[in-house]
N, C-alpha and C positions, 0 to 999 in steps of 0.2 A: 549365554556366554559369560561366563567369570571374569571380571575386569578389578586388577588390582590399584587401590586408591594411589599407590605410587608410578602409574603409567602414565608415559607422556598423551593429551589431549592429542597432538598432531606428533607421529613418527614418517618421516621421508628417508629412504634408504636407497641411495645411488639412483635418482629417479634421473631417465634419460627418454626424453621425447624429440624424433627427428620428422622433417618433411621433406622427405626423398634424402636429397644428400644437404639438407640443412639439419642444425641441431640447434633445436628452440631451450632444451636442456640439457646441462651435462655433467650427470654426474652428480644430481643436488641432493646431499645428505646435512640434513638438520632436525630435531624436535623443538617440540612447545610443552612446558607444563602445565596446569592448571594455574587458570587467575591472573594470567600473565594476557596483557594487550603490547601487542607484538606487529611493529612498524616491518613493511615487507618495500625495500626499497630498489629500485636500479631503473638506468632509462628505460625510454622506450624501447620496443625489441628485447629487454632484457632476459624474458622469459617468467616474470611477475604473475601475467595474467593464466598465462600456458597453464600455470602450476596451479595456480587459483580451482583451475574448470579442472586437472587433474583431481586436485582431493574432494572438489565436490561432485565427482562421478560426467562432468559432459565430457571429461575426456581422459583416452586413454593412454599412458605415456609406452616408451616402446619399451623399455625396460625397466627393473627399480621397484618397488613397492611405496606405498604412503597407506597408513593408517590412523584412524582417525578412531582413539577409545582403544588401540590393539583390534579392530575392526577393520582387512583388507577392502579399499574402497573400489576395487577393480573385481574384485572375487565376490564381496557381499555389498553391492552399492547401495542397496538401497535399506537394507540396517545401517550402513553407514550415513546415509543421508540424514537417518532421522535423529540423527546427533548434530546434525550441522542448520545452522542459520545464516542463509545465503544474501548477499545485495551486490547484485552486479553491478557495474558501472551505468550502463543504460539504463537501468530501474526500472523494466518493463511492468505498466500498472494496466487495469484496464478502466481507462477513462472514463469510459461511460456509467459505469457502477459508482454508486454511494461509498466510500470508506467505510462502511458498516458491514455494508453489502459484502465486498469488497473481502474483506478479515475473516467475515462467515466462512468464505467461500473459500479462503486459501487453510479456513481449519480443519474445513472438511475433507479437504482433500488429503489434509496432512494428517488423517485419519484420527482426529482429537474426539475420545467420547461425546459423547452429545450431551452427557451430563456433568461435564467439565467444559464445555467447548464456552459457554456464555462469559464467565467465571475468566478462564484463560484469555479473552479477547479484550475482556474491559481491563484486566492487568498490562496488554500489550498496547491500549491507548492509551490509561495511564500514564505508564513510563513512555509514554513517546510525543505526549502533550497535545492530543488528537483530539480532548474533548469537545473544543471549540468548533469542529469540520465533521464530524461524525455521521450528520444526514444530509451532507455536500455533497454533490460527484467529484471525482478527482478529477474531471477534466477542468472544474474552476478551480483549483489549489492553485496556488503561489508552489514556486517549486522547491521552497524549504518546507509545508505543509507535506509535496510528493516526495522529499526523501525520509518524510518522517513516517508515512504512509509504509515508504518501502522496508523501513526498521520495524515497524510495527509487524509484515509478515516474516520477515527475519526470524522474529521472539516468539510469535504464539504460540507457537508449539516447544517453549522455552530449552532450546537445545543447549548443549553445553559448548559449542563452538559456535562462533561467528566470524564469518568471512566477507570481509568488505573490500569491494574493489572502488577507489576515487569516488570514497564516499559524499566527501563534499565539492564532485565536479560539479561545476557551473554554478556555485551558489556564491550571493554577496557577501559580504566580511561578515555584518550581523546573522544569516543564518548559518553561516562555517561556524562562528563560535558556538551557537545552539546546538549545531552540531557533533563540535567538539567537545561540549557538556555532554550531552545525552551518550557518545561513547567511554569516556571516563566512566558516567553512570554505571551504563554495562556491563562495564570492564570490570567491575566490581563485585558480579557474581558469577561471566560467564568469561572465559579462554577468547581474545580475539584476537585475529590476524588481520591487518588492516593495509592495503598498500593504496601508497600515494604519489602525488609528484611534490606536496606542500612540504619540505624538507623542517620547515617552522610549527606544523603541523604534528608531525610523528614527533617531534622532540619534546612539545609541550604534552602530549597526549598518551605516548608511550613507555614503557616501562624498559624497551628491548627492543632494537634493532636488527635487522636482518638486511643487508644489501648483496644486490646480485648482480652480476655483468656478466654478458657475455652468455648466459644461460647458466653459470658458477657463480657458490658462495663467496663472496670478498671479505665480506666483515658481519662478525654476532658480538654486539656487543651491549651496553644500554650508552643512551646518550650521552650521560656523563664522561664513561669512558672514552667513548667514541672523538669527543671533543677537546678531550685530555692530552690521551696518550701521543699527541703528534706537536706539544708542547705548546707559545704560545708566545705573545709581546708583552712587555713593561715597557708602560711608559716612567722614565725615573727624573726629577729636575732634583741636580744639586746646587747651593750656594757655599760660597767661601764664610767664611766666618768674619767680625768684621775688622776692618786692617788687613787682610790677608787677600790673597793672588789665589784666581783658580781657572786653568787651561784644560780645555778640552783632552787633550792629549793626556793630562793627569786621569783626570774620570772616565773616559773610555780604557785605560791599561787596569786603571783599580777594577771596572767591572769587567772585564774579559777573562782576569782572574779567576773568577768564580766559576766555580763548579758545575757544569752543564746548563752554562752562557754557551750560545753556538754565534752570537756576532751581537757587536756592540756598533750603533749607530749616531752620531748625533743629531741633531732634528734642531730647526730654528724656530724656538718656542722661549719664551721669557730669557730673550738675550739679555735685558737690562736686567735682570733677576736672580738669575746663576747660568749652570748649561744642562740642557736637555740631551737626555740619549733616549733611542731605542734599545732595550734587551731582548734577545731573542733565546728562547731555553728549549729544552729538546723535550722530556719530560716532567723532573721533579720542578714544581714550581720554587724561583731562587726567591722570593721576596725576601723572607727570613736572613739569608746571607746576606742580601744588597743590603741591609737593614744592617745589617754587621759591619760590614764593610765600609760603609759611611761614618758610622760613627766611629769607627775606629781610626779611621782617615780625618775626624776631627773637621767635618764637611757639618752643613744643615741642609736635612731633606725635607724640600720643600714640597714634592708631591713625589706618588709612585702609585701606579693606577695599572691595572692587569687587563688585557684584551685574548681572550682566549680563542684558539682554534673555532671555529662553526663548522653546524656539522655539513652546510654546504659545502666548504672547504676540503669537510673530508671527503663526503661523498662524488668530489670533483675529481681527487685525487686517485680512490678507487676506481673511478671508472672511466678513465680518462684512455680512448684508444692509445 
């Protein structure tokens, strides 16, 4: 099969998965391009995981297409599998094997030549910082050693897609970050789709966002936008000049003025100092005017300090029953 270098890595087309008369999806049409690590967001029940097991073949949606390469993964699953590097949430390992053991045995399966298989395995400990546990059983690993375990069969077979579901469930802040290194890593040669509940996680880690509610897309956007476009706070302290009178009332009417201010608040903050306001702006950020505005007003601005939207905030708001 022919695959043109400008095809999306992941294409979903009206994918619709129901359980009798529930619908776990509805209607989810989005792509992925190449090189792109890609935050897959919405609460629980949102339909995250449904979609997960759809493109990696355990499950079948009731309507819809997803392809993975321009590779039907319901009509050809298992060439389409062998593009994809899976890590479920549970991380099913088998304890009792060695990590060595272990990799052998997930490359055989994965049908890896035999005269590449050694070659591909020590790459896949490598990049997943294994060297240290390699003639260990995984049933001693720390269980940041077992999710590194579970990247390492993800990769051996160095597919072009990875799919991680709450990769870094249950690990402490020091292996999350580890964590969140070695996907960055990744994400640097291979396409991933990552979902989570760490909203701090996907923003620092991700390039693109993907939220979903309800079993529907909400928002595709990357974080910055994400965080943006719903506007945000300045905090502004102005003082009088000195000899000169300066009222609340004066400095909240100067900054309401401005251009996509949506409310001006005052806040009791360096009363012996000047007056403090909140700004609140819709989208463009007003600094530059406030910045005008003052000194034209013949004011001294003492601070102005910007608090923007988070993407909790947004994500709150999307999908908020």
């Amino acid at each position: 099969m022919t695959k043109a270098t400008s095809m999306p890595i992941i294409q979903v087309r009206d994918l619709l998965k129901s359980y009798g008369s529930v619908h776990a999806i509805k209607g989810l049409t989005f792509a992925v391009g190449k090189g792109q690590v890609v935050g897959f967001l919405g609460p629980n029940g949102a339909g995250k995981s449904t979609t997960m097991k759809i493109l990696t073949g355990y499950l079948q949606p009731t309507s819809g297409t997803a392809q993975i390469l321009g590779i039907d993964v319901m009509r050809h699953s298992i060439e389409a599998r062998k593009h994809i590097g899976y890590l479920p949430e549970n991380n099913p390992l088998y304890e009792e094997m060695m990590v060595m053991e272990y990799l052998e045995f997930v490359a055989q399966m994965r049908q890896i030549p035999k005269s590449k298989r050694r070659m591909m395995i020590e790459k896949a400990i490598h990049e997943c910082g294994l060297g240290p546990v390699v003639g260990k059983d995984i049933g001693v690993l720390s269980k940041g050693y077992c999710q590194r375990v579970g990247f390492a069969q993800a990769i051996v077979h160095e597919p072009q897609l990875l799919i991680l579901d709450e990769p870094t469930s249950g690990l402490d802040p020091n292996q999350i970050i580890e964590i969140r290194s070695l996907i960055k890593k990744l994400g640097k040669e291979k396409t991933v789709l990552m979902s989570t509940h760490i909203l701090s996680e996907a923003q620092s880690t991700c390039s693109r966002i993907l939220i979903i509610h309800d079993g529907k897309l909400v928002a595709d956007d990357t974080p910055l936008q994400l965080t943006q476009q719903e506007g945000g706070i300045i905090y502004v302290v102005v003082a009088p000049k000195q000899g000169e009178k300066l009222s609340k009332k004066q400095v909240l009417e100067q900054l309401a003025s401005i251009f996509g201010v949506t409310k001006v608040e005052p806040i009791n903050e360096y009363q012996d100092h000047g007056v403090a306001m909140m700004v609140g702006y819709d989208k463009e950020d007003p600094r530059a005017d406030i910045f005008q505005k003052i000194v034209s007003a013949n004011w001294i601005l003492l601070e102005m300090r910007r608090k923007e939207i988070t993407l909790e905030e947004t994500f709150r708001r999307l999908t908020k029953e």
